[in-house]
N, C-alpha and C positions, 0 to 999 in steps of 0.2 A: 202952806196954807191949805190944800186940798187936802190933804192927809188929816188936819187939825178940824178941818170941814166934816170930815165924813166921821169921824169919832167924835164929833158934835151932835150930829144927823144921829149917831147910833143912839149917842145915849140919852137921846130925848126922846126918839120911838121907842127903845126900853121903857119909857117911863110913862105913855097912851094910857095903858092901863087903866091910871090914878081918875081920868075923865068919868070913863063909866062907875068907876066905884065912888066918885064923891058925890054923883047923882045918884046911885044907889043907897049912899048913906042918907041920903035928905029925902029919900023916897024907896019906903022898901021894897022889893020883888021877892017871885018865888024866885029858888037856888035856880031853876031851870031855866026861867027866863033871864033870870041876871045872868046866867053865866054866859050866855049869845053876846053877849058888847064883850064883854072880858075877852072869849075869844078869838072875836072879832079885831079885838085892837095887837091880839098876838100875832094875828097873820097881818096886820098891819102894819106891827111893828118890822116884823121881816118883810115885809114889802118895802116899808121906806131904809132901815136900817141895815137888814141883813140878819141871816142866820145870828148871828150873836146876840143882837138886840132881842131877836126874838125869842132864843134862851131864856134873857133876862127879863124881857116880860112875861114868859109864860109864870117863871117862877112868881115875879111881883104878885101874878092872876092870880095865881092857886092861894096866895094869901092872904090878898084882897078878898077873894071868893069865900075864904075861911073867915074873915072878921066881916065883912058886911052881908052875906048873903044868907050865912048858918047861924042857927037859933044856939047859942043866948049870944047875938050880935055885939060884936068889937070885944067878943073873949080872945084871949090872947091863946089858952088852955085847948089844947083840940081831946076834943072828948072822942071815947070810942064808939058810937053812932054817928060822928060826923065823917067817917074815915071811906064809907059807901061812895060818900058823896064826893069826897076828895077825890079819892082816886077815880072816879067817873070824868071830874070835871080834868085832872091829872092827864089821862088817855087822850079823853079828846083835844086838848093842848098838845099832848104829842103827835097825837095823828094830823095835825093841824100844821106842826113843827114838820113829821116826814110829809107830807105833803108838800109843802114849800120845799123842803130839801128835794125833793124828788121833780119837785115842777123846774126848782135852779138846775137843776144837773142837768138835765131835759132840754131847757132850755138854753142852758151853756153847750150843751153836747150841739146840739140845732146848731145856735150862733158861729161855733167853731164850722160845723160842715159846710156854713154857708159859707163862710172865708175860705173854708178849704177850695171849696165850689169855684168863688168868685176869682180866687190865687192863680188855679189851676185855670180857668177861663182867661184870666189874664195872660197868664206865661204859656199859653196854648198862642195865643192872640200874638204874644211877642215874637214866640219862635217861627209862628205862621212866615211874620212878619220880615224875622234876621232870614228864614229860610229863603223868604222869595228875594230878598235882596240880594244873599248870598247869591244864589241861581241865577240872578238877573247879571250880579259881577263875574259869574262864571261864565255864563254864555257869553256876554260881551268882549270877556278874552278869549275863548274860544273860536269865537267870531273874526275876533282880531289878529290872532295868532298864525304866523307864517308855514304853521305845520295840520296835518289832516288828525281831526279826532273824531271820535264814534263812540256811541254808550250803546252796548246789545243787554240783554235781561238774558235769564239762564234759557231762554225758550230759543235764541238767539235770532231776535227780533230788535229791530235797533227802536231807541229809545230817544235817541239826540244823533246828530252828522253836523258839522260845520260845513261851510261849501269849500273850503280850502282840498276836502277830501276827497270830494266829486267830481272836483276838477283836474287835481295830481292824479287819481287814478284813472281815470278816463271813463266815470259812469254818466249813466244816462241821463241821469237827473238825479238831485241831491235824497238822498235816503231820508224819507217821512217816517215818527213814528208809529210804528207798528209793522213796517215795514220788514218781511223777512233778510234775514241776510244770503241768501240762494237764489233772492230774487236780482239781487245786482253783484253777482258773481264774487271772485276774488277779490280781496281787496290789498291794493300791489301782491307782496309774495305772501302772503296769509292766506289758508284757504279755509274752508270751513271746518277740514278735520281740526286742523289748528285751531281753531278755536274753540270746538269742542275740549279739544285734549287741555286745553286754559280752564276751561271749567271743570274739566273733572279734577284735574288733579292738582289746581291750584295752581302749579307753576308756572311763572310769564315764559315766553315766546320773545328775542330780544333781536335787532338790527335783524332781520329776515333780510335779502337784498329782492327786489323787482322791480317790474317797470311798468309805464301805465303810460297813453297814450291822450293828451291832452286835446281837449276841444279844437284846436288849431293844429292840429296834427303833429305835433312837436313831443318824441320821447322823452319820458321822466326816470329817471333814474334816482329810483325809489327805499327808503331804509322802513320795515313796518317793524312795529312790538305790540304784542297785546300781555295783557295784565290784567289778573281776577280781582274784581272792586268784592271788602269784605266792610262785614258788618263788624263796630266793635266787638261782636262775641265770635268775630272767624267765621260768620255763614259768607259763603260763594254768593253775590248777588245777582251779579255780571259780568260782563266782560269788558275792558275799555281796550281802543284799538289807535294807536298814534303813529300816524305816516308823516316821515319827515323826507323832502324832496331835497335830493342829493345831485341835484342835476348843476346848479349853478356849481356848488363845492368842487364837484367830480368836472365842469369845467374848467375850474380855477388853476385847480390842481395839474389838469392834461397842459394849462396854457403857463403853469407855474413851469411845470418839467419841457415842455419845450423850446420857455426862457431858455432854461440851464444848459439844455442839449445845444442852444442858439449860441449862449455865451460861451459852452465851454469848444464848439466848433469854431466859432470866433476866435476865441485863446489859440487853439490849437493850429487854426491857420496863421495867428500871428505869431504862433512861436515858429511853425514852419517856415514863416516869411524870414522871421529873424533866423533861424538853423541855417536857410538856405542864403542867406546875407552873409552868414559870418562864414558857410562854407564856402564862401565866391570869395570872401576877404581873406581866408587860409590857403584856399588855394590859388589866387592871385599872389599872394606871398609867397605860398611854397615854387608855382613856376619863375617867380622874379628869384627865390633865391635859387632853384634848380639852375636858371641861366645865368645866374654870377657863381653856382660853383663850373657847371660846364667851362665858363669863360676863364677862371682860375685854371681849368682842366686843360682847357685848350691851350692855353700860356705855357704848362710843362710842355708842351710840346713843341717840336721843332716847327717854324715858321714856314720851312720850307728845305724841300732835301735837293743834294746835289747831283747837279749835271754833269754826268759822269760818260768820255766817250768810248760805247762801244756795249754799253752797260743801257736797258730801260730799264727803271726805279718806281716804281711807284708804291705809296702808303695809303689806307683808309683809317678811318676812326669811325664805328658806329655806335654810337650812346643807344640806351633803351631810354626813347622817346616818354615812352608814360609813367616813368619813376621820378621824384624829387632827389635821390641822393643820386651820388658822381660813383661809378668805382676807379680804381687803380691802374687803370690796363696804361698802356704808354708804347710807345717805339720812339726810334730814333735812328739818323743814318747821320754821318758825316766822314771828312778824311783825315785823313792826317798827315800829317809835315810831309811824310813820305810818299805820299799821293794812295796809299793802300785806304781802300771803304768799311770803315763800321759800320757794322748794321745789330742792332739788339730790337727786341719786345720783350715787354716785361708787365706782369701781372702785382699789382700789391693786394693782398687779403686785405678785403671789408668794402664797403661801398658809402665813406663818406668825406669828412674832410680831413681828417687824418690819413685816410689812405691816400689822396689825391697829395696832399702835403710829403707825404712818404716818397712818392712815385716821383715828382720834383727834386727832393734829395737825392734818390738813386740815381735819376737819370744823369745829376749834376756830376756826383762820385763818378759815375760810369764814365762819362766824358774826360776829368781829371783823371784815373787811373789807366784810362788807354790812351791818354796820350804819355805817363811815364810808361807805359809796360802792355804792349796793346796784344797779350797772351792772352786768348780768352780764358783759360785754365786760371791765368793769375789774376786778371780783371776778377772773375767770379768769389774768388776766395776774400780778396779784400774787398769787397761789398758785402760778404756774408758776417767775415768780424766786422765790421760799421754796423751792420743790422744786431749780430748778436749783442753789440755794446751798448746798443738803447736800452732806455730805463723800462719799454715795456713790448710788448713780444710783437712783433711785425711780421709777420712773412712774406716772403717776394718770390715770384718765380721768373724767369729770365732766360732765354736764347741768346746768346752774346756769340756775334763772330767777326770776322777779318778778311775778306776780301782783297785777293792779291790782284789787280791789275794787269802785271806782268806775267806771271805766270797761271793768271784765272784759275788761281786756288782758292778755296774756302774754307776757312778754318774755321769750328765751334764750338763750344762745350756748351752744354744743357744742367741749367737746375733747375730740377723738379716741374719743368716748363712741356707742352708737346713740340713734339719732334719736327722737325721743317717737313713740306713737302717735296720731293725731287719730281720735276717732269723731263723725261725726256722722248720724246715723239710721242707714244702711246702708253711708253711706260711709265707707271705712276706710281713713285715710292715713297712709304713714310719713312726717313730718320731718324727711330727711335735710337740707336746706339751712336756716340757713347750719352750717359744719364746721370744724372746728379741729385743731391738732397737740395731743397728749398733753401733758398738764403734767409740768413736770421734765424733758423731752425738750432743748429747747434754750429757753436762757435771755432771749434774743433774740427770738423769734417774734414772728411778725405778729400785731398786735390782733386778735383774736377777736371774729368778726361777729357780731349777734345779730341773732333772727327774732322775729318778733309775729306774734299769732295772738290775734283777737279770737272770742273762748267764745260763743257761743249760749244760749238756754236748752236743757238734754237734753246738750249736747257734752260730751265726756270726752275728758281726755288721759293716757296711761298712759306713766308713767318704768320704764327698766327696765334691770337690768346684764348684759352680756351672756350669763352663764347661762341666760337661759330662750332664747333660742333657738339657740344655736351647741352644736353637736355632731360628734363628727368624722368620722362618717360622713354628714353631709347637707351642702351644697351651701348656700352663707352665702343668696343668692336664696331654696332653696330654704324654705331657715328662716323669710325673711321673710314667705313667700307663708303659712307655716302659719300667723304669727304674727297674718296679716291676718284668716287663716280661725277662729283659737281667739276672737279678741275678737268674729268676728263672730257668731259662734255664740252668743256672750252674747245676751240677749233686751233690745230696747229698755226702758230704765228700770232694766237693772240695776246695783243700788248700786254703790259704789269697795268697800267690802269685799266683794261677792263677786265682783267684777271682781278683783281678786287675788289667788283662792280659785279662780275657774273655768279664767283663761287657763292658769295653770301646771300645772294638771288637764289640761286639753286637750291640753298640748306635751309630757306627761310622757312621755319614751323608757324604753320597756320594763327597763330595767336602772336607770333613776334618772337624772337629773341629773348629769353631770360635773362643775360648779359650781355655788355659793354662786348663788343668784337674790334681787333686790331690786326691790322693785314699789313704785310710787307712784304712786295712781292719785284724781286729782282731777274733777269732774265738777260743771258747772255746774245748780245745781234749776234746775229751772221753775217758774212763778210758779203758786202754788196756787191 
């Protein structure tokens, strides 16, 4: 309907015209005065219609102008003396038509500027408007915000500060705009060249670390960055500066790791507790099993030796007290049918329950075999085939001898064992000859020699495993030489029991015995 409206509108101001010419025909004028209505109604008709309308009435004019105004009136014919006139009244319809074309454009040009004007005053208005909002939601986080912020301008003048900032670093009062930045110093570990070198060259400045001293006197352990604020087209504006306070994190953290040092010294004294638990429960084991192998150990052994007249007898057994295994060491004395004294010691290699198990067998055989054949020479050899016939390699070493009563002769032979001691007064001799191979070594071996040694009254001979004198720092000679010196040192007449109570006193090495030691130590009375 608007559209149908205004090409209504048009083409009825087109058609104005026809007014002044129907009062012209019923009333005639000169050309010059009629033509003032005619184009009068052409600017009319573009007033009300619009440039087109006004086209089409100029044209209607010019023709009206031509039948009612020009002499011979309502000729259709345009004669050539009317053509002056035409084109007169032609021009000024035109200049009437740019006219109005010129006053529309003018006009339309105006109208637009004024929208543009009132658009631009608008969206001035709005953006005023989102701007100051915006700014108003920015400082209020800012405000709000757990961390220090700062806005400087290139002059490096601050522009905005939160109080979060003034407080973490420890200034004097919160940074006012326009405020230089030299007048409230560092700010944490940023200094002003730093921020300078922000604005020249564009690059942020990131986690800086420092410290700043708060109102209540309380250190801040502080993280700064600063960053060049740019414009969309890349100009440097300012400089923003954000101090994040590290103090609680970096406490968290110290109280985080001194949990862990808590727990894991914790752990560690419980696993202590528990090490030191299981090592009281291992070695409450190891000493309950060390005194039930001792106590197996002690079982190979003779109960008790014989009261022999005319003869002191006495035995030791020293175990090394701070070791959990047993070794092999053993003696033994007994008589036999014919009233003559066995006396052996004997060493089995290795220090556990097999050897102590060994040392039990031999002794047994020992007993068995001198009471058929009580040669030491032959006793030795038939324990040596027993030992060589086991399934797996044993060695022994052994002093085996025979004690005549009657004629206080001593008979022995030696395998691979040390040699007795002889004392007689002051003289102190080792018996190394005659010597033998180790039993269980080879199955084969040459018979084993035996030595005689007729006893005195006063003479002692002392049996012994090599524990009391071999050590691994001394010199095998050397040992011997002490061994000469400990029995000498005994005083003539003193008993077999304290004869192996004093020698192994004398040889004692400062740290204890390395080995198991076995004494037998026999001594002929003198006649009362």
């Amino acid at each position: 309907m608007p559209r149908r409206r205004s090409a209504l509108v048009s083409a009825l101001a087109s058609l104005l015209p026809l007014a002044p010419a129907a009062y012209e025909a019923w009333h005639p004028l000169e050309p010059g005065v009629g033509s003032v209505p005619l184009l009068g109604t052409v600017l009319l008709a573009c007033l009300i219609g619009g440039l087109g309308a006004g086209i089409v009435a100029t044209l209607l004019s010019g023709a009206l102008f031509h039948l009612v105004l020009l002499e011979p009136r309502f000729a259709t014919r345009v004669n050539p003396e009317e053509l002056p006139a035409l084109a007169t009244f032609g021009l000024a319809a035109l200049s009437v038509l740019l006219a109005y074309g010129w006053l529309a454009h003018v006009t339309r040009r105006t109208e637009r500027a004024w929208l543009a004007a009132e658009y631009r005053v608008g969206a001035e208005e709005r953006l005023r408007r989102e701007l100051d909002r915006s700014l108003a939601q920015l400082s209020a986080v800012l405000e709000s915000s757990p961390h220090g912020f700062a806005l400087l301008d290139t002059g490096l003048t601050f522009r905005g500060a939160n109080e979060v900032l003034a407080r973490v670093c420890g200034l004097t009062g919160r940074p006012a705009p326009g405020d230089a930045a030299e007048a409230h110093g560092p700010l944490a570990g940023l200094t002003l060249a730093d921020l300078a070198t922000v604005l020249r060259t564009g690059r942020p400045v990131v986690d800086r670390p420092g410290q700043g001293v708060d109102a209540d006197g309380v250190v801040r352990h502080l993280l700064a960055s600063c960053f060049p604020v740019r414009l969309p087209d890349g100009e440097v504006t300012g400089v923003a500066v954000q101090v994040i306070d590290e103090t609680q994190r970096r406490t968290l953290a110290e109280l985080e790791a001194e949990a862990v040092r808590l727990r894991e010294t914790a752990e560690l004294e419980r696993a202590a507790r528990e090490a030191s638990q299981r090592a009281e429960q291992a070695r409450a084991a190891l000493v309950a099993e060390h005194k039930a192998l001792q106590m197996f150990q002690r079982t190979m052994l003779p109960r008790q030796i014989p009261t022999v007249p005319g003869i002191d007898l006495a035995t030791a057994y020293l175990p090394v007290t701070d070791r959990v295994d047993v070794g092999g060491d053993w003696y033994d004395a007994f008589l036999l049918p014919d009233d003559r004294l066995v006396l052996a010691v004997g060493d089995v290699t290795g220090h556990d329950l097999r050897a102590a198990s060994i040392m039990g067998q031999v002794r047994n055989a020992v007993r068995a075999y001198a009471v058929e054949d009580p040669l030491p020479g032959s006793v030795l050899c038939r324990v040596n085939r027993l030992l060589a016939g086991l399934p797996d390699l044993d060695l022994v070493t052994m002093l085996f001898g025979v004690y005549d009563l009657s004629t206080h002769t001593l008979v022995w032979s030696r395998a691979g064992h040390p040699g007795p001691v002889h004392r007689r007064g002051d003289e102190i001799t080792i018996l190394d000859e005659p010597g033998g191979t180790l039993l269980g070594a080879l199955p084969g071996a040459a018979p084993y020699e035996e030595g005689k040694l007729l006893l005195e009254p006063g003479d002692t001979v002392l049996w012994y495993t090599d524990g009391l004198t071999d050590r691994r720092d001394v010199d095998p000679e050397a040992g011997r030489a002490r061994l000469r010196g400990a029995v000498r040192s005994c005083p003539p007449g003193t008993t077999a029991a304290e004869l192996v109570k004093m020698v192994p006193r004398g040889l004692r090495p400062p740290g204890g015995p390395d080995d198991d030691i076995c004494l037998l130590a026999l001594r002929r009375l003198p006649p009362d």
